[in-house]
C-alpha positions as CSV (number, residue, x, y, z in Angstrom):
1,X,49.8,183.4,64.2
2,X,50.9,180.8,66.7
3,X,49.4,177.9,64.1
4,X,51.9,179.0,61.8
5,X,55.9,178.0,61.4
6,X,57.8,180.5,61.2
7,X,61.4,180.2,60.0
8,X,63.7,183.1,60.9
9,X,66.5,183.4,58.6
10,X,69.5,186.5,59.3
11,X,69.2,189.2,56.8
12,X,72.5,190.7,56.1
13,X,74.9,190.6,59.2
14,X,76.4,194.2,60.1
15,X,80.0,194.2,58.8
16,X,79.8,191.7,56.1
17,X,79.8,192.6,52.2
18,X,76.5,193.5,50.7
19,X,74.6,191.0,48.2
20,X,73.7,192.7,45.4
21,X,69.9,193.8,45.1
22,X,68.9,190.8,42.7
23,X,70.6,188.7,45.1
24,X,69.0,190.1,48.1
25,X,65.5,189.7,46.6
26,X,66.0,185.6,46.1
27,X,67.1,185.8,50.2
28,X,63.4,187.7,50.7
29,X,61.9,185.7,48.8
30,X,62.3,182.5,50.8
31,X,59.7,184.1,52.8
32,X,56.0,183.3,52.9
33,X,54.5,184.0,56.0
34,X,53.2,187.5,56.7
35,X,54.4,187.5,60.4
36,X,58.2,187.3,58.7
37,X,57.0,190.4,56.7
38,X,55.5,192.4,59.6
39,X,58.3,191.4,62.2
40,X,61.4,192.1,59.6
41,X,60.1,195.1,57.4
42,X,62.3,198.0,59.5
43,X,65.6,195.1,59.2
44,X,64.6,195.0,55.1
45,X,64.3,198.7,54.8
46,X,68.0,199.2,56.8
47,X,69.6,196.3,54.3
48,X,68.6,198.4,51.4
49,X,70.1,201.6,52.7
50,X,73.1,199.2,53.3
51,X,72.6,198.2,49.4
52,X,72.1,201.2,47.8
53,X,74.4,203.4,50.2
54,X,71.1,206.0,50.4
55,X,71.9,209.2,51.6
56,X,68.3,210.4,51.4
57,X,65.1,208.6,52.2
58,X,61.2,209.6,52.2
59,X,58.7,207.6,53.9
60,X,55.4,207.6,52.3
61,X,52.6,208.1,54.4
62,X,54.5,208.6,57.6
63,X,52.2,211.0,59.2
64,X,52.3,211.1,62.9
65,X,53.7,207.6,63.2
66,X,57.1,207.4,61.2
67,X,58.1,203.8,60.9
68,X,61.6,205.3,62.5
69,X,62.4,207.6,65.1
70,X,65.0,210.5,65.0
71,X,67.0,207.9,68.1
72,X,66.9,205.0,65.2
73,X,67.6,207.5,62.4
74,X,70.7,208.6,64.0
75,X,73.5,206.0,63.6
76,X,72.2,205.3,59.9
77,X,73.5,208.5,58.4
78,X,70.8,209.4,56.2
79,X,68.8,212.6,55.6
80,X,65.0,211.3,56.7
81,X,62.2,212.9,55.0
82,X,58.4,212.1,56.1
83,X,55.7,212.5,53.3
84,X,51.9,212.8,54.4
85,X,48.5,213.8,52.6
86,X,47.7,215.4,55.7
87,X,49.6,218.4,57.4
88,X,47.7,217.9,60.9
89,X,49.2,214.6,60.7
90,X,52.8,215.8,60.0
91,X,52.3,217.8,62.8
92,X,52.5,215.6,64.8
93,X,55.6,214.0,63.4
94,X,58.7,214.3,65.3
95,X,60.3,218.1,65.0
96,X,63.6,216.7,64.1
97,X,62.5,215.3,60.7
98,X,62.3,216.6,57.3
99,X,58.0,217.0,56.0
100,X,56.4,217.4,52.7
101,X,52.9,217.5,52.9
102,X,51.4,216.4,49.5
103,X,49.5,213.8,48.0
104,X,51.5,210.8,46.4
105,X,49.2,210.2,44.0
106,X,48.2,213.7,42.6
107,X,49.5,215.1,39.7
108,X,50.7,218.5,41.6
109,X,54.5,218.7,39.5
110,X,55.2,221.8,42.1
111,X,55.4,219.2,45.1
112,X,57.0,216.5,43.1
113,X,59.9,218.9,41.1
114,X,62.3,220.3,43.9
115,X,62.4,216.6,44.9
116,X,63.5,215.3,41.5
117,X,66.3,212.5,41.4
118,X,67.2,213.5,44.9
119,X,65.8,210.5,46.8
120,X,67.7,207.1,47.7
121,X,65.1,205.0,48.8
122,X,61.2,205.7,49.2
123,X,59.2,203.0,51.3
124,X,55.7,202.6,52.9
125,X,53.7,200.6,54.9
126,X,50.0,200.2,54.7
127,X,49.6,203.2,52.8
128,X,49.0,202.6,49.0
129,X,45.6,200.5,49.9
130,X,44.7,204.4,50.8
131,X,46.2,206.4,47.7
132,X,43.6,207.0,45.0
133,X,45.8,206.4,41.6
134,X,48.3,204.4,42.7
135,X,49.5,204.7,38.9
136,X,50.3,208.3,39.1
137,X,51.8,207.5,43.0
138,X,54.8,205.4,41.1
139,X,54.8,208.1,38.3
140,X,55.8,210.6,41.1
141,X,58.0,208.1,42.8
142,X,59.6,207.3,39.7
143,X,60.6,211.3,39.3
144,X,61.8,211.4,42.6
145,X,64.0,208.5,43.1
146,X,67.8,209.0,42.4
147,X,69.4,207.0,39.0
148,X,69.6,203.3,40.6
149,X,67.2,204.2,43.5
150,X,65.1,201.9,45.2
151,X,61.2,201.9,46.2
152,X,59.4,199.3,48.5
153,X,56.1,199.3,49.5
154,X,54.1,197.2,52.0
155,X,50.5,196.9,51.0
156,X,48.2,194.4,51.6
157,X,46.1,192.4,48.2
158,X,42.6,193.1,47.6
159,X,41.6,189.6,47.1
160,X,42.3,188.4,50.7
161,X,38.8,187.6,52.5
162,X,39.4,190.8,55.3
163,X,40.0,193.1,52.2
164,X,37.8,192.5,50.3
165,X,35.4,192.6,52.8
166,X,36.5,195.8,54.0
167,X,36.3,197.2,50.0
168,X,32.8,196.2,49.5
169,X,31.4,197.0,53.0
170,X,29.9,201.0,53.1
171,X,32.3,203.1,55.1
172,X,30.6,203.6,58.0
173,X,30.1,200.1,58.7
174,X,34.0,199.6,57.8
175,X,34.5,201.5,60.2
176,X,32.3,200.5,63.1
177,X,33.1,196.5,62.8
178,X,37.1,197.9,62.6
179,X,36.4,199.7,66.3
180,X,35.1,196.7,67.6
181,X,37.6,194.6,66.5
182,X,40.2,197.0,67.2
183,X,39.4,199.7,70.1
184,X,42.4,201.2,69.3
185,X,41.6,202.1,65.6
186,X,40.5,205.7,66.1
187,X,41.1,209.7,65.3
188,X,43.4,209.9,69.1
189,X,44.9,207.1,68.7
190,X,45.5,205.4,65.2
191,X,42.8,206.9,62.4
192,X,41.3,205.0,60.2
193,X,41.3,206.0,56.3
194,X,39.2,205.1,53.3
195,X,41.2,201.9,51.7
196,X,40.8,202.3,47.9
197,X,42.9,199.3,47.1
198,X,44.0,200.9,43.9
199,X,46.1,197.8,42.2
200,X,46.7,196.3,45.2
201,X,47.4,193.2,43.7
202,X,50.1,190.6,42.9
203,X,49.9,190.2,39.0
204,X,51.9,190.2,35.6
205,X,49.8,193.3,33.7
206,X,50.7,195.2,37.5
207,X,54.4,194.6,36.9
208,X,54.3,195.0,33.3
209,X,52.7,198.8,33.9
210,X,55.4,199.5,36.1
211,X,58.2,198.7,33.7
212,X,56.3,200.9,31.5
213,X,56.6,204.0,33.6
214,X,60.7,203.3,33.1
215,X,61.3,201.4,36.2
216,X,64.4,198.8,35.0
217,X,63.6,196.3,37.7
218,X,60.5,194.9,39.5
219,X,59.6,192.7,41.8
220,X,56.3,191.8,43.9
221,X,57.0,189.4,47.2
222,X,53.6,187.6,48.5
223,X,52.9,186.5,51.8
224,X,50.2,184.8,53.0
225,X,48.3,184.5,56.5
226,X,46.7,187.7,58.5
227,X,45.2,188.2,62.0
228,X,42.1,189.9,61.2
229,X,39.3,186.6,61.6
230,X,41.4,185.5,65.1
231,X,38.2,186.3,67.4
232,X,35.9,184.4,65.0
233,X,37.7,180.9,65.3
234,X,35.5,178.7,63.1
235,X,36.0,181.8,60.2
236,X,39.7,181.8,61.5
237,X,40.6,178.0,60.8
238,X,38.6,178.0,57.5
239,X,40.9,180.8,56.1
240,X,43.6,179.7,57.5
241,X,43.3,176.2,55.8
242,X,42.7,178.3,52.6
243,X,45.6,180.2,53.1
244,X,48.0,177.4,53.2
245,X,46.3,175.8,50.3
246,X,47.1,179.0,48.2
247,X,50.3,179.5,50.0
248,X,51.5,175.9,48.9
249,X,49.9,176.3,45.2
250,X,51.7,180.0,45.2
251,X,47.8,181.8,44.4
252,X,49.1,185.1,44.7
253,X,46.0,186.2,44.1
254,X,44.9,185.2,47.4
255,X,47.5,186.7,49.1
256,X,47.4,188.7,52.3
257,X,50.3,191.3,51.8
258,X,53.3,192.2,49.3
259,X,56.5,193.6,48.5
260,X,56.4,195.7,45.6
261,X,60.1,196.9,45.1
262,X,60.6,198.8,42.1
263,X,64.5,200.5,40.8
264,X,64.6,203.7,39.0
């Protein structure tokens, strides 16, 4: 996103006192550009442990690719557990971590209950565009997370052009245009799954369900801009010019990714 400014501002220096959560969501806040988000999500993630002293995390959708390895894990003193659908992808998780294998989203209470009020902080990255009910997914997370605990979830919105192309395109052609834009996008390397895009959306009635399930705090975090159209450059400048428009007007509608960050 070279076209775009990016201004870098410190989250919260090692050794100084923590803001308090509300405090620490007007600092994220300040930031609309989804390069911040991608480039700063692993710093977020380590400031909440910081805030919410977790002892116990679960990553949602880790698979084979955790967002941290046992090397980064190590000096934060926490008790790492990686969640995945699939077991042949937690196989090939690094040994060293905890792995529950079951669907976020199901209703299956035996996965869910040994877990109950036991976890810190859940997070995931580009995972709930994939989970069918996304409803029941917070349902389970809201079971699992500790009095006071925190979940934040990267997901990108529906209504963004490269979405919503991607939702109404068959999956088979999904899924040949994403290898020729992306080579690397395949079963060896980095699988492709079906995107449901299950309320993957910034909106009041979204926020307003979630307080219904008994969540005391929420919060949704837009940012706009995305990389997908950057070898089609007449498409490219078009949604970019778009995307500041909506940026500068605060659509969220039309925005390319979110924070949701909900507190048990």
């Amino acid at each position: 996103m070279t076209s775009v400014e990016i201004h870098h501002a410190p989250l919260i220096g090692r050794g100084e006192t923590s803001p308090s959560l509300h405090e620490y969501v007007e600092i994220l806040a300040e930031h609309r550009c989804s390069m911040w988000a991608w480039q700063h999500y692993r710093d977020v993630l380590v400031d909440l442990l910081s805030i919410r002293n977790a002892k116990r995390v679960m990553e949602i959708g880790g698979g084979r690719f955790p967002l941290f390895s046992p090397r980064d894990i190590a000096p934060l003193d926490v008790e790492y557990i990686v969640n995945d659908v699939s077991a042949a992808e937690l196989e090939r998780a690094p040994i060293e971590m905890g792995k529950v294998c079951f669907d976020i989203g199901g209703a299956d209470a035996q996965e869910i209950d040994p877990l109950s009020n036991t976890i810190d902080l859940t997070f995931s990255k580009m995972v709930f565009e994939h989970v069918e009910n996304v409803g029941q997914a917070y349902r389970n997370i809201y079971k699992m997370l500790a009095p006071g605990g925190i979940c934040l979830n990267f997901h990108p919105v529906l209504f963004s052009p490269p979405f919503l192309i991607n939702y109404l395109t068959p999956t088979g052609a999904a899924e040949w245009l994403l290898h020729k834009l992306a080579p690397r996008r395949n079963g060896d390397e980095e699988p492709k799954f079906p995107a449901k895009y299950d309320r993957c959306r910034v909106s009041r009635s979204l926020r307003e369900t979630l307080r219904s399930i008994g969540y005391r705090d929420v919060w949704q975090l837009p940012f706009w801009f995305h990389e997908y159209f950057a070898k089609f450059p007449g498409i490219q400048q078009c949604d970019r010019m778009v995307n500041k428009i909506a940026e500068r007007a605060n659509w969220t509608a039309l925005a390319s990714y979110c924070f949701t960050i909900v507190v048990k």
